[in-house]
C-alpha positions in Angstrom: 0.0 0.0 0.0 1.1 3.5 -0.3 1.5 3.3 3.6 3.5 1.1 4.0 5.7 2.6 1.6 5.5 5.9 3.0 6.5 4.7 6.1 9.2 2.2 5.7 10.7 4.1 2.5 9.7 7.6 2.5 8.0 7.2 -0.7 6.1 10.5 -1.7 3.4 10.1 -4.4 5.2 10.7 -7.5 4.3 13.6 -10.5 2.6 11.8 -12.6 0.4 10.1 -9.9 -0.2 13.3 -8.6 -1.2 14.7 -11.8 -3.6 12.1 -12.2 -5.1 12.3 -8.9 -5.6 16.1 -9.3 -7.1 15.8 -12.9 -9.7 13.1 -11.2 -10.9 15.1 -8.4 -11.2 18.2 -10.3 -14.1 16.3 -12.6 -17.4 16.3 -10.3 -17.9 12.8 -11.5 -14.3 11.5 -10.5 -14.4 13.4 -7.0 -17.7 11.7 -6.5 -16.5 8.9 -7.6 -13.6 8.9 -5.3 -15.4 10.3 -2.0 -17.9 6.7 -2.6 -14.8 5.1 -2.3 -13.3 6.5 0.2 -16.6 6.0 2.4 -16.9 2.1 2.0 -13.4 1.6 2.8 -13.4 3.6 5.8 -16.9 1.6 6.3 -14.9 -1.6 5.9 -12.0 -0.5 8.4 -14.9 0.0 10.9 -14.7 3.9 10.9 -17.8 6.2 10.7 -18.4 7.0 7.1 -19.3 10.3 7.6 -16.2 11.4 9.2 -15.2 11.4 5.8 -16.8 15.4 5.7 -14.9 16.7 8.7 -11.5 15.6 7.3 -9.4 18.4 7.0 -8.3 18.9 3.4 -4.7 17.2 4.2 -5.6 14.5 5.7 -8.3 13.5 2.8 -5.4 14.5 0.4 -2.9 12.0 1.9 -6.1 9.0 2.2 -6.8 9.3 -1.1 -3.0 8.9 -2.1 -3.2 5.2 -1.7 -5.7 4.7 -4.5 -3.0 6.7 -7.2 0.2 5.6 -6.0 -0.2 2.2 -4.1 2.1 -0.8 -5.1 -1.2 -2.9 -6.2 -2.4 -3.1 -9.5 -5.6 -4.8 -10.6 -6.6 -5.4 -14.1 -10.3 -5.8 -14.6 -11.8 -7.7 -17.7 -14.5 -6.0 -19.6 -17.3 -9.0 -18.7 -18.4 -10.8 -16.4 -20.7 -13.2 -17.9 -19.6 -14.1 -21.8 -21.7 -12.3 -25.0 -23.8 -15.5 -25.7 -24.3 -16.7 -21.6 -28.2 -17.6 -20.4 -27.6 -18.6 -16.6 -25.0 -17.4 -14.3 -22.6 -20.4 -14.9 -21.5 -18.6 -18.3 -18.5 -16.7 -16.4 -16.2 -14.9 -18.5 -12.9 -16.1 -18.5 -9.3 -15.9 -20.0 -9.8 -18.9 -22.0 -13.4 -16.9 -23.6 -11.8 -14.2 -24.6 -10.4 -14.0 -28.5 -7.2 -14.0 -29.1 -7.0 -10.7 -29.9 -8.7 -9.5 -26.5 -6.1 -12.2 -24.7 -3.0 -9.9 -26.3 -4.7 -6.4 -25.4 -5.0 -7.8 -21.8 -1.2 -9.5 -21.7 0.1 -6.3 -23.1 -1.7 -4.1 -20.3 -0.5 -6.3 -17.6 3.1 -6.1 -19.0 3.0 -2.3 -19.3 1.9 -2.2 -15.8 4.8 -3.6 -14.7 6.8 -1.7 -16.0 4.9 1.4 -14.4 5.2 -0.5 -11.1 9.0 -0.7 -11.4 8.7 2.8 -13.0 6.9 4.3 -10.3 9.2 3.4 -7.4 12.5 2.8 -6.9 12.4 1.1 -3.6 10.5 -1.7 -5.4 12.9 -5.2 -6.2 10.1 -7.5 -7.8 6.6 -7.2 -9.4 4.9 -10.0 -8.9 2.3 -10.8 -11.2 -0.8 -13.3 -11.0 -4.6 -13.9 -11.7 -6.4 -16.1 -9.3 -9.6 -17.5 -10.9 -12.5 -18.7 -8.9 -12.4 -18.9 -4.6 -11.1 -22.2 -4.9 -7.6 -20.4 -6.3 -7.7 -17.3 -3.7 -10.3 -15.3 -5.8 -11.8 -13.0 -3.7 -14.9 -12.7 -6.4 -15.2 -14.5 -9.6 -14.3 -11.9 -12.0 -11.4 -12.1 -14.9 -8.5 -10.0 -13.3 -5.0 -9.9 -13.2 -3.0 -8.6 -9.7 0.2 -6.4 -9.6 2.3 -6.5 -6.6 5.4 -4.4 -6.1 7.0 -6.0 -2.8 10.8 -4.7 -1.2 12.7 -7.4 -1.8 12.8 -10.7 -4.9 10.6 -13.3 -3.1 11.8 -17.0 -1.9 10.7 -18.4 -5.5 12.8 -16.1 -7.5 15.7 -16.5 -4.8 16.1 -19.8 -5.7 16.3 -19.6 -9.0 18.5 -16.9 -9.0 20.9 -19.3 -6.8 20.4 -22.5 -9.0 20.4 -20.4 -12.5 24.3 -19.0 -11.0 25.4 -22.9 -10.7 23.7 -23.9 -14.1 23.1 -20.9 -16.2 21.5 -23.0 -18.9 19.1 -24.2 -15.9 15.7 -23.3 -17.9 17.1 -25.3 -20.9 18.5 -28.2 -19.2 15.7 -29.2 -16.5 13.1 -27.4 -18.3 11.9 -27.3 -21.9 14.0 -29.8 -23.2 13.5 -32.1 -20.4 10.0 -31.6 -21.5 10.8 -32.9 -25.0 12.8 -35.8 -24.7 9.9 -36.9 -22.0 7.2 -36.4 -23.8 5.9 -33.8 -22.7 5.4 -30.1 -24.8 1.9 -29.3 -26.1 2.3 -26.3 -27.9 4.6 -23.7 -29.6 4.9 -21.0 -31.7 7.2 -18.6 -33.0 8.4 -16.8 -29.9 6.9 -19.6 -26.5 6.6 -23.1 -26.0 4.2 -25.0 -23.2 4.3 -28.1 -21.7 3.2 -30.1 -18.8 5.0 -29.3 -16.3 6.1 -31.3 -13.4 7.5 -31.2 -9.3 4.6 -29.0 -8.6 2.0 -29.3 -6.1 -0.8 -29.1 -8.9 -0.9 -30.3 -12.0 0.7 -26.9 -13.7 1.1 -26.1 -17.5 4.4 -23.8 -18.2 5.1 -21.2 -20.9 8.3 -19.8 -21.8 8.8 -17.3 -24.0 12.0 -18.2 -26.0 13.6 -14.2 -26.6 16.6 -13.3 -25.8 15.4 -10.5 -23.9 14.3 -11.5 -20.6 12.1 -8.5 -19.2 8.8 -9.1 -20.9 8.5 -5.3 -21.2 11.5 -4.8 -23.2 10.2 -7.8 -26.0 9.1 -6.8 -29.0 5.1 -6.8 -29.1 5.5 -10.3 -31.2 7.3 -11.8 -28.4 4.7 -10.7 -25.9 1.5 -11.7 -28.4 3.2 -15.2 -28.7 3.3 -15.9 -24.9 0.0 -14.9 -24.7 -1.4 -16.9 -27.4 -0.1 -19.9 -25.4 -1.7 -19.0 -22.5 -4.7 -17.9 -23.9 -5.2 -21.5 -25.6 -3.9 -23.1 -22.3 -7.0 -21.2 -20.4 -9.4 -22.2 -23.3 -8.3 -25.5 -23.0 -8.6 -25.9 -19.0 -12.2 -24.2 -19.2 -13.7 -21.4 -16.8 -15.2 -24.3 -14.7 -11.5 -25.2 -13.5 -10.2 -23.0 -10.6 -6.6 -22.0 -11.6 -3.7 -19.8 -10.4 -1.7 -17.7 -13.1 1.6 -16.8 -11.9 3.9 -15.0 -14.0 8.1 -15.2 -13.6 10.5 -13.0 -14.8 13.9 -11.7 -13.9 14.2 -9.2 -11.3 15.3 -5.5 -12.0 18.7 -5.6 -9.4 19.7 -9.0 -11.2 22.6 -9.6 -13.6 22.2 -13.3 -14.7 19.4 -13.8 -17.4 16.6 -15.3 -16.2 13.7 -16.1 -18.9 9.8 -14.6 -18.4 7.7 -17.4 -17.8 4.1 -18.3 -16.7 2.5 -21.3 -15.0 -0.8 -22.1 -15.1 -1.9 -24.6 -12.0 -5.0 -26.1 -11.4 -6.4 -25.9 -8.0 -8.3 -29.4 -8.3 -7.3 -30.6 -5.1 -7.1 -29.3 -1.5 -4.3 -29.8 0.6 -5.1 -32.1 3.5 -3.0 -33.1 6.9 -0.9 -36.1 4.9 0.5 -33.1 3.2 1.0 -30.8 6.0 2.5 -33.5 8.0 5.1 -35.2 5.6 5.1 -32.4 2.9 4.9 -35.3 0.3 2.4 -33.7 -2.3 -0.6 -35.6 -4.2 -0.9 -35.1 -7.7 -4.4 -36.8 -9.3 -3.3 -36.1 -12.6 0.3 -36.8 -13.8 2.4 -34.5 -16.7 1.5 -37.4 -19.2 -2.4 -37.5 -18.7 -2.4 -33.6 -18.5 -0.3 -33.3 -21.8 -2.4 -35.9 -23.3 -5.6 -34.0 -21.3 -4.9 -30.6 -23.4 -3.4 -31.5 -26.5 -6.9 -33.1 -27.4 -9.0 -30.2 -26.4 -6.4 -28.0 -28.6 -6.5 -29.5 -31.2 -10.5 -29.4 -31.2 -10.3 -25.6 -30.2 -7.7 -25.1 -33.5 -10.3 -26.6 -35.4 -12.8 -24.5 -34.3 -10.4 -21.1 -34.8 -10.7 -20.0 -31.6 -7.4 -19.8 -30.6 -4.7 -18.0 -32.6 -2.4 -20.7 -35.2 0.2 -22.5 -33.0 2.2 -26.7 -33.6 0.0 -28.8 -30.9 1.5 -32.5 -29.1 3.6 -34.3 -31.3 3.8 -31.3 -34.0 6.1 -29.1 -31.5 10.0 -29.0 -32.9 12.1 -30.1 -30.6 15.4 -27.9 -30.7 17.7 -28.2 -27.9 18.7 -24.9 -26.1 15.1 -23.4 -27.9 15.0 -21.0 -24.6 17.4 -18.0 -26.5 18.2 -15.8 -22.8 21.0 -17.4 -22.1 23.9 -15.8 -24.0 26.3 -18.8 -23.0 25.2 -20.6 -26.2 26.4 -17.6 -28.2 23.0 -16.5 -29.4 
């Protein structure tokens, strides 16, 4: 929140925020808009709305900060319910939207992220996700993506960053080609490759985009459409029925060694019980082979159908060793 980074980093709202803010309470629509706000979260918090009106000027200035300069991003989608839905089960998901809608929305989220790291210096990692349905952590069931800027990388992407310093062609070796000579891609295009992934808690599809360039924000806009294509098809092929957990991957700003942009899709099919929690051993109902085998069917139909953007599905992915291009070791 902005507080917290007011008071831990003396972060001031920046110019452009301000500029924002200003322009949106000077419109009587906006300044309603924002004093509506302002009321139900000061509801929620369990003050009296209507102190709201014996604020001082300040003091409203410096609450409404927080919704123009926070650290938390959320992207909405446009629907809730698809065009064509009769009943309330017709949610609107990733996997509904076209292709075309699917880029407009990876695109924002990428900008964003950039805006985040933009925006403040004190921030060391964006992390980026969309939980869909409660099952997954959704607090509604709504299409929308979350941007968090947090103070420091994050256990995951510490980690990495110590595994990817011992074996720099990590993402190559125990990743994507692993994938291929086990069987396991299920689609790729010019710029990403997806397969089935595996050591995770839930049965998880991977994308990596192949580039060079590992800030996703940096890529050129074919590089970013073709990692989204993937997911987009990887959604469409899961359903809107499945709850799921999005979670995006990229290299932190403060590190040196290349580190590729890469998503994971997992579905939340199964709920964590006490034989986990007591000897962290981790059930998986569906293994990599009968999840690859799962989606490459249902892509294939949805290519059929043209309703996801051209892509090789299963057995028609190439398989070149060292596809993954960020790692400038191989002299790419």
């Amino acid at each position: 929140s902005y507080d917290y980074w007011h008071a831990n980093h003396g972060y001031e709202i920046p110019d452009a925020a301000r500029e924002r803010m200003e322009a949106y309470l000077a419109d009587p629509a906006g300044a309603a808009h924002v004093e509506a706000v302002a009321r139900t979260k000061l509801k929620a918090a369990g003050a009296d709305p209507a102190s709201w009106r014996s604020m001082s000027e300040d003091a409203r200035y410096e609450y409404l900060a927080a919704f123009f300069a926070g650290g938390h991003d959320v992207i909405v989608g446009r629907r809730h319910f698809t065009d064509d839905a009769v009943d309330t089960s017709g949610l609107a998901g990733s996997g509904t939207l076209t292709p075309a809608e699917h880029r407009a929305y990876m695109r924002l989220a990428v900008a964003a992220t950039a805006d985040l790291y933009r925006a403040n210096r004190w921030v060391r990692y964006v992390a980026v996700f969309q939980n869909w349905l409660r099952p997954a952590g959704a607090s509604f069931d709504h299409l929308h993506k979350q941007l968090v800027g947090i103070d420091e990388r994050g256990v995951l992407a510490a980690l990495e960053l110590q595994r990817v310093r011992t074996n720099p062609n990590l993402y190559n070796e125990l990743g994507v080609d692993y994938a291929a000579y086990n069987g396991l891609l299920v689609a790729s295009n010019e710029h990403a490759v997806a397969f089935a992934g595996f050591g995770h808690r839930y049965p998880t599809l991977e994308v990596y985009s192949t580039s060079a360039m590992c800030e996703p924000w940096l890529m050129s806009r074919s590089e970013v459409d073709s990692v989204s294509d993937l997911v987009h098809a990887l959604h469409a092929a899961t359903g809107v029925d499945v709850p799921s957990n999005e979670e995006w991957h990229h290299k932190p700003v403060d590190v040196d060694q290349p580190m590729p942009w890469h998503i994971t899709l997992k579905w939340r099919v199964s709920t964590l019980a006490g034989f986990e929690g007591g000897t962290k051993i981790y059930l998986n109902t569906i293994d990599p082979w009968n999840l690859r085998e799962r989606v490459v069917a249902r892509l294939e139909d949805l290519r059929a159908d043209r309703l996801i953007a051209p892509m090789a599905v299963g057995d028609e992915c190439p398989h070149e060793p060292n596809r993954l291009m960020y790692n400038p070791v191989l002299g790419r």
